[in-house]
C-alpha positions in Angstrom: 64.4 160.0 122.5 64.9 161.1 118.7 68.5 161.4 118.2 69.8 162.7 114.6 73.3 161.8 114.1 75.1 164.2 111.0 77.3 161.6 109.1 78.1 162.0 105.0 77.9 158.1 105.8 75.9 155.7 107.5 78.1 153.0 106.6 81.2 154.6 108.7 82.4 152.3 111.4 81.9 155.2 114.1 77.9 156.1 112.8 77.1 152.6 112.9 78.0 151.8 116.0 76.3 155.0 117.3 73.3 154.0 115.3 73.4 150.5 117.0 73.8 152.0 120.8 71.3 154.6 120.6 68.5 151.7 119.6 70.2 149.8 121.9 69.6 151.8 124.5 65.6 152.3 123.2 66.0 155.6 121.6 64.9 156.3 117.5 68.6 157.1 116.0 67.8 158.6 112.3 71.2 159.7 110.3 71.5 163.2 107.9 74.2 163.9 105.4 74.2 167.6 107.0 75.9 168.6 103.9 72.2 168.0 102.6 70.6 170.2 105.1 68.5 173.3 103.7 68.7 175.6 106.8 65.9 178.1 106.5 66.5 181.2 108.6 63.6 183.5 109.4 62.2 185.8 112.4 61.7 183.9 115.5 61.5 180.1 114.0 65.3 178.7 112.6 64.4 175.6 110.9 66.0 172.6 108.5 64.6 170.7 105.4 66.0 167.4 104.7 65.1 165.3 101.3 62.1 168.4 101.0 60.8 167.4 104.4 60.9 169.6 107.5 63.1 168.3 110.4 60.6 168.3 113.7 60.8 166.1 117.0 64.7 165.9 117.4 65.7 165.9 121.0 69.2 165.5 120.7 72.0 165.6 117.9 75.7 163.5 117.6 77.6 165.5 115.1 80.6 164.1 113.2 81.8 166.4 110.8 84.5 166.2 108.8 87.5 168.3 108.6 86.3 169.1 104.8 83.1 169.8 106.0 83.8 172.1 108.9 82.2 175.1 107.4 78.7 173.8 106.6 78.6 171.1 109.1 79.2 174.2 111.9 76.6 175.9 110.4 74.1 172.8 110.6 75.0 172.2 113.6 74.2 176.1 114.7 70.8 175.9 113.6 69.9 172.6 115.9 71.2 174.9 118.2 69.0 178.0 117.7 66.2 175.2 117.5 67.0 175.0 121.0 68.0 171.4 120.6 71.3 169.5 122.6 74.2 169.2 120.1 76.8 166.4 121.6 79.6 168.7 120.2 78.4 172.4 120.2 79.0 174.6 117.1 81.4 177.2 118.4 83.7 174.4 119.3 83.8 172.5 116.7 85.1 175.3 114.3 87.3 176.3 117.9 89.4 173.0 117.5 89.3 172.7 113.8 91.3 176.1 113.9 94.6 174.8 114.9 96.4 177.3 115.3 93.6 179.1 117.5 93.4 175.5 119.8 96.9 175.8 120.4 97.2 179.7 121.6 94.2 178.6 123.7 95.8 175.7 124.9 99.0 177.4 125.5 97.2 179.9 127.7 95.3 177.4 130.0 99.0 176.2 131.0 98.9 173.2 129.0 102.0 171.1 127.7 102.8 171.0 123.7 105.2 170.7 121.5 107.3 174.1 121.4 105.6 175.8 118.0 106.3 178.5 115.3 103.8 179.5 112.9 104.6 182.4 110.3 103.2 184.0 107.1 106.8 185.0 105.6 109.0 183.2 103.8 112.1 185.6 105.3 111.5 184.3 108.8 112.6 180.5 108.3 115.8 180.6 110.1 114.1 182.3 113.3 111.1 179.4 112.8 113.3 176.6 113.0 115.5 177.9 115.7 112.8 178.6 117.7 111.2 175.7 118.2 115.0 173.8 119.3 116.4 173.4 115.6 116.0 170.6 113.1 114.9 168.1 113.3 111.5 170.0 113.2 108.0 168.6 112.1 106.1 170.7 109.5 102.6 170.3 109.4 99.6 171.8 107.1 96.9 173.8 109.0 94.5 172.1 107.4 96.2 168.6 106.9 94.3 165.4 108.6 95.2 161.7 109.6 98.4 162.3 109.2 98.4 164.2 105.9 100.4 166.6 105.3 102.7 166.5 108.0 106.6 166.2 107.3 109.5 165.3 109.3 112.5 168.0 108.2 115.7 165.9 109.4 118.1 169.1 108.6 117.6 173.0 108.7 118.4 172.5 104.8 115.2 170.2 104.0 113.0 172.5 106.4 114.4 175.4 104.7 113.3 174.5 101.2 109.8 172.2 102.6 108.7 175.6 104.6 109.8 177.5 101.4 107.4 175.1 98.9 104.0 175.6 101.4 104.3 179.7 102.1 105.1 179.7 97.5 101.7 178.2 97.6 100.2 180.5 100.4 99.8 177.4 102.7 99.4 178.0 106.3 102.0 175.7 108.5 103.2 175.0 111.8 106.7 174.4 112.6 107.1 172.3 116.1 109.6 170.3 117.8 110.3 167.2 117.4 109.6 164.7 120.7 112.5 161.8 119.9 111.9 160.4 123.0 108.2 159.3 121.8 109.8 157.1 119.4 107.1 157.7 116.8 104.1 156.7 119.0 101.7 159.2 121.0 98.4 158.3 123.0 94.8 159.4 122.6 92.5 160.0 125.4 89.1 160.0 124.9 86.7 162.5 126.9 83.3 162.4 127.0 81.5 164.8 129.0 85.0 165.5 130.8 85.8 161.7 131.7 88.3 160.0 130.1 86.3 156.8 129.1 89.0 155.2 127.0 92.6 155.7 126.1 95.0 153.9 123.8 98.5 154.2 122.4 99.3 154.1 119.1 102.7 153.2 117.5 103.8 154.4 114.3 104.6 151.6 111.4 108.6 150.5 110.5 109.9 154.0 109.0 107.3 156.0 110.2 107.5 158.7 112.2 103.4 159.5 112.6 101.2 156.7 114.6 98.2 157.4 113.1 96.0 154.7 112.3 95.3 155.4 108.4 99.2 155.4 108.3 99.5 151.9 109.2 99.9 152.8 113.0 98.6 149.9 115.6 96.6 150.9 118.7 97.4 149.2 122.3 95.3 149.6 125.1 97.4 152.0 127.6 97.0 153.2 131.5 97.5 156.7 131.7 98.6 159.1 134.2 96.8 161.2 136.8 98.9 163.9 135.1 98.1 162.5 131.1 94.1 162.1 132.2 94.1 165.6 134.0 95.8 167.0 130.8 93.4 165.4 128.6 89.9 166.4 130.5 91.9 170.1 130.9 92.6 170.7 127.4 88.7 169.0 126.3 87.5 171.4 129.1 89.5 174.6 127.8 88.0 173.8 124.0 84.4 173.3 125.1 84.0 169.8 123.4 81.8 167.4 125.0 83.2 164.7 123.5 87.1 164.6 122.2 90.0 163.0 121.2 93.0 164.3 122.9 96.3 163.1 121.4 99.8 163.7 123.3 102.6 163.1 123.0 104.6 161.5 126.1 108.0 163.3 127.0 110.4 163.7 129.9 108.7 166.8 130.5 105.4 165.1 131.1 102.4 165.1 128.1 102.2 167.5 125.2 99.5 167.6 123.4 99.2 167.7 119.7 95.7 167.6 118.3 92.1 168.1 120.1 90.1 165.9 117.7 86.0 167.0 118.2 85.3 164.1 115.7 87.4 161.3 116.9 86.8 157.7 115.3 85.4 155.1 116.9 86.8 152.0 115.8 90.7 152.2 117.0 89.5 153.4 120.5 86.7 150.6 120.7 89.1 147.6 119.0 92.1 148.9 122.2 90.0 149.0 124.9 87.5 146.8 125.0 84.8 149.3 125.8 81.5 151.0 124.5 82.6 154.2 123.4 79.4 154.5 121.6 77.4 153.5 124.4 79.5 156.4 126.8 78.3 158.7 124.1 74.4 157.9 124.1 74.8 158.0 127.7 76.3 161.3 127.8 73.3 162.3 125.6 70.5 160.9 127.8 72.3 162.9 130.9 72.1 166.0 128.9 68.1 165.2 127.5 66.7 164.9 130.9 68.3 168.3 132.3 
């Protein structure tokens, strides 16, 4: 098989080790900064230029877009698509889980646990946000924040008051949800691949730190999960459309909430935890999807 993996950077833990278990696995892995794609759009034949050079004889494509790239990348993405070529992560869910606020109505709908939420344009509603979702403490998170960024702990109604106040001045779109205390500032990701959880690990916030991810200084412990936490997890990867996903939840005394549906979740913590080939799952997942 030729399989184009859309990367901004080979040297990225989770493209390289892609790159190594497609060839592994005796397939020609080739890797496209899709932000470089020319997509030429015409009657009856979609095609892409790369470097001035038509793209011809892909049979399969492993996106991993970033969240700044979510626009374009889509797009590329779309037109392997029309090309009639298999895209590990299709299009329409990619931008689907990207939206977060979308991901969570859809979520919501299909049953699943979260986090009660509150999400608002108006600055006049901030006492019926916070209340709404239990009271402060309340976490406030950017729509478009990532890794961690841009996502506060309010300890007091006060602090949320005037941190809600400062993002809707600058027209930033938030989410206000409860805070989970019995997490103790750790939450676990489950990792679906063609709706199998092939890997899951737990990660546990740094001294002072209320979010576990991994660029925060978080550390990742291999973790069994539930039948409940592995349903929830295929469920919610199932209800999104992503082939391949990182499901992050929270665990409470009213069983897993989730927070996040990743479609481009790293590599490396996942693999380091668990002891398995995550990147091997993937190209396997591929070849399944190749032959049919």
């Amino acid at each position: 098989m030729n399989i184009v993996i859309l990367s901004r950077n080979p040297k990225l833990y989770s493209t390289r080790r892609l790159v190594e278990a497609g060839e592994q696995h005796g397939h020609k892995v080739t890797v496209l900064d899709h932000m470089k794609c020319v997509l030429v759009i015409e009657k009856g034949r979609p095609h892409i230029y790369y470097q001035g050079k038509e793209i011809s004889e892909v049979d399969a494509v492993i996106p991993r877009i970033g969240a700044s790239a979510t626009f374009y990348g889509s797009a590329v993405v779309r037109q392997f698509e029309m090309m009639k070529i298999f895209t590990a992560v299709e299009s329409q869910a990619l931008m689907r889980s990207r939206d977060k606020l979308r991901s969570l109505q859809l979520l919501s709908r299909a049953g699943l646990g979260m986090p009660k939420t509150a999400f608002t344009y108006s600055s006049k509603d901030i006492d019926t946000l916070v209340d709404q979702v239990g009271g402060a403490p309340v976490v406030i998170k950017l729509l478009e924040g990532t890794q961690g960024i841009g996502v506060i702990l309010a300890e007091t109604k006060k602090v949320a008051q005037s941190v809600i106040e400062g993002f809707l001045s600058l027209d930033a779109n938030i989410l206000v949800q409860e805070f989970i205390k019995e997490a103790k500032a750790a939450d676990i990701r489950a990792f679906v691949v063609d709706g199998q959880v092939v890997g899951a690990m737990k990660r546990q916030g740094a001294e002072g730190e209320f979010r576990s991810n991994l660029h925060r200084g978080g550390k990742a412990t291999l973790i069994q999960l539930s039948a409940e936490e592995k349903a929830t997890a295929i469920k919610a990867a199932k209800k999104l459309g992503l082939g391949i996903a990182g499901v992050d939840m929270l665990q409470s005394e009213r069983g897993p909430l989730i927070m996040e549906v990743n479609s481009s979740p790293g590599l490396e913590g996942i693999e380091g935890a668990t002891g398995v080939d995550i990147a091997g799952k993937i190209i396997d997942y591929v070849e399944r999807n190749e032959i049919q």
